[in-house]
C-alpha positions as CSV (number, residue, x, y, z in Angstrom):
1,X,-24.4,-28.9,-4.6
2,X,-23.4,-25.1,-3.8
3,X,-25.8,-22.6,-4.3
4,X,-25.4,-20.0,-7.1
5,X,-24.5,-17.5,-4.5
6,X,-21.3,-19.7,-3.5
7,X,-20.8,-20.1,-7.2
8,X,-20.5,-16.3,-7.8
9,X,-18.2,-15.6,-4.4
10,X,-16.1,-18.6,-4.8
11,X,-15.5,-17.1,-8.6
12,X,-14.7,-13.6,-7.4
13,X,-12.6,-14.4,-4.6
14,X,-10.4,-16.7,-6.2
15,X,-10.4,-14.3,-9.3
16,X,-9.2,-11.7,-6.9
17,X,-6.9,-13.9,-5.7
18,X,-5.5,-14.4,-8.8
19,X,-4.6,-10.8,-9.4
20,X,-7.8,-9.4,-11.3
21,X,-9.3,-6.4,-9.9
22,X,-12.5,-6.6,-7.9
23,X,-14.2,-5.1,-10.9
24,X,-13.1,-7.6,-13.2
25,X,-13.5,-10.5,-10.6
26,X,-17.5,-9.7,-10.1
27,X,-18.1,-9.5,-13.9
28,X,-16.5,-13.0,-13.7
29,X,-18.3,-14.2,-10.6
30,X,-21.4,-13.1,-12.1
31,X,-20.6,-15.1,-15.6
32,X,-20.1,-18.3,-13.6
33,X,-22.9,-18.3,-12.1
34,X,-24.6,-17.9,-15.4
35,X,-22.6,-21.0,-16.8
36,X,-23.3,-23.3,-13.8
37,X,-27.2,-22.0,-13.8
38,X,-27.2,-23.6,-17.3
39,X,-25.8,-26.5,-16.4
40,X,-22.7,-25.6,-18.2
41,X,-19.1,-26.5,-16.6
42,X,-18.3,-23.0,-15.0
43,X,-16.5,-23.9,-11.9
44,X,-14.0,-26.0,-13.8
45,X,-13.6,-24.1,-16.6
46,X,-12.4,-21.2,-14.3
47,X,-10.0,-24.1,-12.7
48,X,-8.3,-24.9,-16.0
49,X,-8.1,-21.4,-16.8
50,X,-6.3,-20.3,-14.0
51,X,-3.6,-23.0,-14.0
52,X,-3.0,-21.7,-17.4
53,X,-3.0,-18.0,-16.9
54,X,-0.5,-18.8,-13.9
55,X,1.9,-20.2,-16.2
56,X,1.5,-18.0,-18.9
57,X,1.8,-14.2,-19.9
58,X,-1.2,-12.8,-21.2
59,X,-1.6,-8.9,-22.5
60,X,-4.5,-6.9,-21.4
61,X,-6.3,-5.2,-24.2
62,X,-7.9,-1.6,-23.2
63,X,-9.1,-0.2,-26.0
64,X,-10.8,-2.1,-28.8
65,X,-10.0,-1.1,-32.3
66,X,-10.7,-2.4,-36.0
67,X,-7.9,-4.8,-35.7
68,X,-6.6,-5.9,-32.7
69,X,-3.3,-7.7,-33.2
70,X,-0.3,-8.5,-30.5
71,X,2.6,-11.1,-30.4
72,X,1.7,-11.6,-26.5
73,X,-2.2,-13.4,-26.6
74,X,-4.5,-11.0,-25.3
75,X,-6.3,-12.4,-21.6
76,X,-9.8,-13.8,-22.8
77,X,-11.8,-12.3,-20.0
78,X,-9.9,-9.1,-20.1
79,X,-11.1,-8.8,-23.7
80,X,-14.9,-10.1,-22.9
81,X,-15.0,-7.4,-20.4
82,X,-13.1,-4.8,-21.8
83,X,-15.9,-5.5,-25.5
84,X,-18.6,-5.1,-23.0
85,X,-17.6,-2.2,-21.8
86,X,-17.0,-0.2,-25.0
87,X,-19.8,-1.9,-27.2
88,X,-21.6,1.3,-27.7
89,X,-18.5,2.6,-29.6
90,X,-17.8,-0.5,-31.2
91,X,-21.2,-0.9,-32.8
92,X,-20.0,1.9,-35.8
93,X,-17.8,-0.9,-36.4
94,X,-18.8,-3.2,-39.3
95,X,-15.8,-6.0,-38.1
96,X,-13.5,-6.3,-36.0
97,X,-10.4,-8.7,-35.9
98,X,-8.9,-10.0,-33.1
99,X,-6.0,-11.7,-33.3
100,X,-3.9,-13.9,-30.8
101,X,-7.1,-14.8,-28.0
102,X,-6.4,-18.0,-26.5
103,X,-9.3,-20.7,-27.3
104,X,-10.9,-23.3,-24.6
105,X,-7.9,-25.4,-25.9
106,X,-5.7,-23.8,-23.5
């Protein structure tokens, strides 16, 4: 059993490693560790998303709007953070759409 201090650094170095910024790859070490304290599947979920997002293209999304639509699907932890990070402004908003956000079904 790793501790959820290995949890979070294994996350955010192979997050890093993958090509996300340090910035990004804490928010995601920080939500694994979250998962696996709640003895939900973290660790693997990461897994299977990674050998996914290396074999696929996915579009970052910067700035949340109303309706967020693109042909490319939009990176699901790039969205989660990039909500986070802009939910003051996007609590004016009575809905937003997102279209195009890959599911667990990956």
């Amino acid at each position: 059993m790793r501790s959820l201090n290995e949890i979070d650094t294994t996350a955010k170095r192979a997050s890093k490693a993958m090509g996300f910024s340090w910035g990004i790859s804490e928010e995601i070490g920080k939500n694994i560790r979250l998962l696996e304290l709640f003895g939900l599947p973290g660790i693997k979920s990461l897994n299977s998303y990674f050998k996914v997002y290396k074999s696929k293209s996915f579009q970052n999304i910067s700035l949340i709007s109303k309706l967020n639509v693109s042909k490319i699907p939009y990176c699901p932890i790039i969205s989660g953070v990039t909500f986070l990070d802009q939910i003051t402004i996007l609590e004016e908003l009575n809905e937003i759409d997102f279209e195009n956000i890959p599911s667990n079904h990956l």
